[in-house]
C-alpha positions as CSV (number, residue, x, y, z in Angstrom):
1,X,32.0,-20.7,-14.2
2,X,28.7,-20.6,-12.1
3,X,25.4,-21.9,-13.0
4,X,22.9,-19.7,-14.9
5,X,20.2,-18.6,-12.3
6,X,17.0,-21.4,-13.3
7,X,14.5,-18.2,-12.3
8,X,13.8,-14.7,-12.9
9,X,14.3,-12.7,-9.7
10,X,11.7,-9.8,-10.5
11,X,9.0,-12.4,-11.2
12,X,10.4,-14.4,-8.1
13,X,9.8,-11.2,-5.9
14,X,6.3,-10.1,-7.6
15,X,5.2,-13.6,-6.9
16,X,6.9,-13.7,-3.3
17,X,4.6,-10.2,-2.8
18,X,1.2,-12.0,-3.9
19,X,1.8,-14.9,-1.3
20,X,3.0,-12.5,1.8
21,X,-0.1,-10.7,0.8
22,X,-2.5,-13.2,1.0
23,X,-1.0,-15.0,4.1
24,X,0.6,-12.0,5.8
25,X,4.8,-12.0,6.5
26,X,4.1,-15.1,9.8
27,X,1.4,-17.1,8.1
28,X,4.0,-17.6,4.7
29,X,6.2,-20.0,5.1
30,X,9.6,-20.8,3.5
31,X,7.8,-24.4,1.5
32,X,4.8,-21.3,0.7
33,X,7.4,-19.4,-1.0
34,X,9.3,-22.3,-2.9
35,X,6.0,-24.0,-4.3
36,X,4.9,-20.5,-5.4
37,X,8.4,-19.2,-7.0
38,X,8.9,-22.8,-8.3
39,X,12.4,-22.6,-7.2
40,X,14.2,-25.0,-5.1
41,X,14.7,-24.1,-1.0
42,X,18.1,-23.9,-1.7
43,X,17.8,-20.9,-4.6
44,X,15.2,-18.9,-2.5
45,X,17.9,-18.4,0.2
46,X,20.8,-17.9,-2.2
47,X,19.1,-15.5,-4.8
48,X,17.5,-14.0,-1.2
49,X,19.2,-14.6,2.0
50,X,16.6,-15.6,3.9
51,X,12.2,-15.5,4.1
52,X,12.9,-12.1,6.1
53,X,15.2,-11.1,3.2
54,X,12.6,-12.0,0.7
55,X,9.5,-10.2,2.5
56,X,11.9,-7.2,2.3
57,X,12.2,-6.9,-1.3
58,X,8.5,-7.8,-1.9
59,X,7.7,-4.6,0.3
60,X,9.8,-2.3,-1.7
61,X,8.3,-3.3,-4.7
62,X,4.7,-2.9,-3.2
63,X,5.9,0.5,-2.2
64,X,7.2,1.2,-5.5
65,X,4.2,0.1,-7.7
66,X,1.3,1.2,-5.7
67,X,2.6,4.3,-4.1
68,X,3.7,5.4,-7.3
69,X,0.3,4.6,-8.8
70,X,-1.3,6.7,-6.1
71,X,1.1,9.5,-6.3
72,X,-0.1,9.4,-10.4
73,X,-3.8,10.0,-9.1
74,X,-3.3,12.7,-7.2
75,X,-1.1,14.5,-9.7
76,X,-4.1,14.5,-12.3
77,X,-6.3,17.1,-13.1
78,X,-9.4,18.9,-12.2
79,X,-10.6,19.9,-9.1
80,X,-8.7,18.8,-5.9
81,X,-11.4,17.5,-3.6
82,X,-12.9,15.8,-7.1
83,X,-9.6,14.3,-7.8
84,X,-9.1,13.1,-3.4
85,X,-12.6,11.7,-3.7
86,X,-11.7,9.6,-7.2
87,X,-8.5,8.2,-5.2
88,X,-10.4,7.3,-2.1
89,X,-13.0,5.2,-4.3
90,X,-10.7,3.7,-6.4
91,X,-9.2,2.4,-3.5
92,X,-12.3,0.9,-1.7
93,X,-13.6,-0.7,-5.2
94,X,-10.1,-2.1,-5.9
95,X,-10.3,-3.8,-2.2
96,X,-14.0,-4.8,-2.5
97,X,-13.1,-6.2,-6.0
98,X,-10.4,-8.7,-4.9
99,X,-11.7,-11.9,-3.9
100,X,-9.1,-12.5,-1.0
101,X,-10.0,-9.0,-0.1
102,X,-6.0,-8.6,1.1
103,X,-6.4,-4.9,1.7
104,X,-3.3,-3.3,1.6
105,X,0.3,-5.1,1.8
106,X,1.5,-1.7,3.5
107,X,-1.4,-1.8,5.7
108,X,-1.2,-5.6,7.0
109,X,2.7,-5.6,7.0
110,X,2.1,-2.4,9.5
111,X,-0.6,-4.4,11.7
112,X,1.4,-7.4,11.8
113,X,4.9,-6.1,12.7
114,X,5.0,-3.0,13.8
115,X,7.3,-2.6,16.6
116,X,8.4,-6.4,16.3
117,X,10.4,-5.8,12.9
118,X,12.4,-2.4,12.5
119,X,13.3,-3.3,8.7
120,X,9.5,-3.6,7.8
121,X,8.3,-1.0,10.2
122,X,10.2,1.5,8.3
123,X,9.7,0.1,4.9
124,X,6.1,1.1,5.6
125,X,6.8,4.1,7.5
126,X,8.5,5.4,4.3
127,X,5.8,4.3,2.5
128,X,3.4,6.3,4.4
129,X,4.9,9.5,4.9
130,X,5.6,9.2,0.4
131,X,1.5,8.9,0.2
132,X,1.1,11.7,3.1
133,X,2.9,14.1,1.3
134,X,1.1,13.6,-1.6
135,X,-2.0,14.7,-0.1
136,X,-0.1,17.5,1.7
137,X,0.8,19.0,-1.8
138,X,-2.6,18.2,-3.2
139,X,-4.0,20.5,-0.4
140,X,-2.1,23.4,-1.1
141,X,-3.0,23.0,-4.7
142,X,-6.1,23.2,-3.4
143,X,-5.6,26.2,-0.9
144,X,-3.5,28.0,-3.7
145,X,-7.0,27.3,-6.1
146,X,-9.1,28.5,-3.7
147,X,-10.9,25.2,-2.7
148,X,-9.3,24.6,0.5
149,X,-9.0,27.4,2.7
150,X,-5.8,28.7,3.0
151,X,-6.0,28.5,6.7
152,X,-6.1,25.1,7.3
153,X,-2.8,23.0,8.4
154,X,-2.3,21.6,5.1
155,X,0.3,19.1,6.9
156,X,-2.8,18.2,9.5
157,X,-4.9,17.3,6.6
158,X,-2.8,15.1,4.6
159,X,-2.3,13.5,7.8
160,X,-5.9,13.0,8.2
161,X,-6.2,11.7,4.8
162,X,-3.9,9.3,5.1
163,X,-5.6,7.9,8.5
164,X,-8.5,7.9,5.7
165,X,-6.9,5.7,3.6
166,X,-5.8,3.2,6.3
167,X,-8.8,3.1,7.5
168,X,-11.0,2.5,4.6
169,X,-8.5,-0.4,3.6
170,X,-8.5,-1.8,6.9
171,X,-12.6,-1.8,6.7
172,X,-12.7,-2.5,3.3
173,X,-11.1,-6.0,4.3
174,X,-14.6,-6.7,6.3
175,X,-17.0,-4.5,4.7
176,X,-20.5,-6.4,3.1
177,X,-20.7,-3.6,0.3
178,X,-19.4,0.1,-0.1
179,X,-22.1,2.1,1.9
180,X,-19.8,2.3,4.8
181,X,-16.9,3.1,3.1
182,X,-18.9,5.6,0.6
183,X,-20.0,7.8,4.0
184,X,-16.5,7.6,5.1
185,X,-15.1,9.2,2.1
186,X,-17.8,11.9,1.7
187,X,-17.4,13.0,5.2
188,X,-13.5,13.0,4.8
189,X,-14.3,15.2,1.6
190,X,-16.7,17.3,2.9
191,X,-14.7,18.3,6.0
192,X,-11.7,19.5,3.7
């Protein structure tokens, strides 16, 4: 009979997220991850495989939590370019409010491996194109209302949005105050 696991592999992997998040996929190392979890070297890589194997799971369950959460917003109610402006805000004052100011795990895992680590590139890629298509169906809702017009390539937009977003995450990681950010989102809104 084997030995009960001494650790709960959820927490392990929501706690795994907060340090790669912080210290960015390179910067973490394995002793990071073992003081953290509170697990032994030799449980990390036998619940996990490997640090790699680990960063993995911790991106899927970024992706799963806060891609879902934005999907949520932009599914609410109310006028479209009301409800894309509440999202981009809530985004910026969530970032500014963080005293790390880590930004977004999707976002940093992107500027720090993209090309160099196909697992994570398309873990974020996936990621991505989910939140893109979001905003592709909220601007038909908003063609189809009468807010958008109907015209516009709905597909180009939600692209543009989500540049928006990666950008304002990005700047919110070295922004003084919102000001910046603020003009960013009302021009974004206002060219819709």
């Amino acid at each position: 009979m084997g030995r009960p696991k001494q650790f709960d592999p959820d927490a392990a992997v929501e706690q795994a997220m907060q340090v790669f998040w912080r210290k960015g996929y390179a910067a973490t190392t394995p002793q990071d991850l073992v003081d953290a979890l509170g697990i032994g070297k030799g449980s990390l890589y036998n619940a996990f495989g490997s640090k790699h194997g680990l960063f993995e799971r911790a991106l899927v369950r970024y992706r799963d939590s806060q891609a879902q959460a934005l999907v949520e917003m932009v599914e609410g109610t109310g006028p479209v370019k009301d409800r894309l402006r509440d999202v981009l805000r809530l985004l910026v004052e969530m970032d500014l409010a963080d005293p790390d100011r880590r930004g977004c795990l999707a976002v940093n895992a992107a500027a720090e491996l993209a090309g160099a680590d196909e697992t994570a590139t398309e873990l974020v890629r996936r990621m991505f194109d989910r939140t893109e298509q979001a905003f592709r169906a909220l601007i038909e809702e908003g063609q189809r209302a009468g807010e958008i017009a109907p015209g516009r390539d709905a597909r180009a937009m939600g692209s543009m949005l989500l540049s928006t977003v990666v950008g304002l995450r990005l700047l919110a990681r070295v922004a003084e105050g919102p000001e910046r950010l603020s003009m960013v989102i009302d021009a974004t809104i206002d060219s819709l």
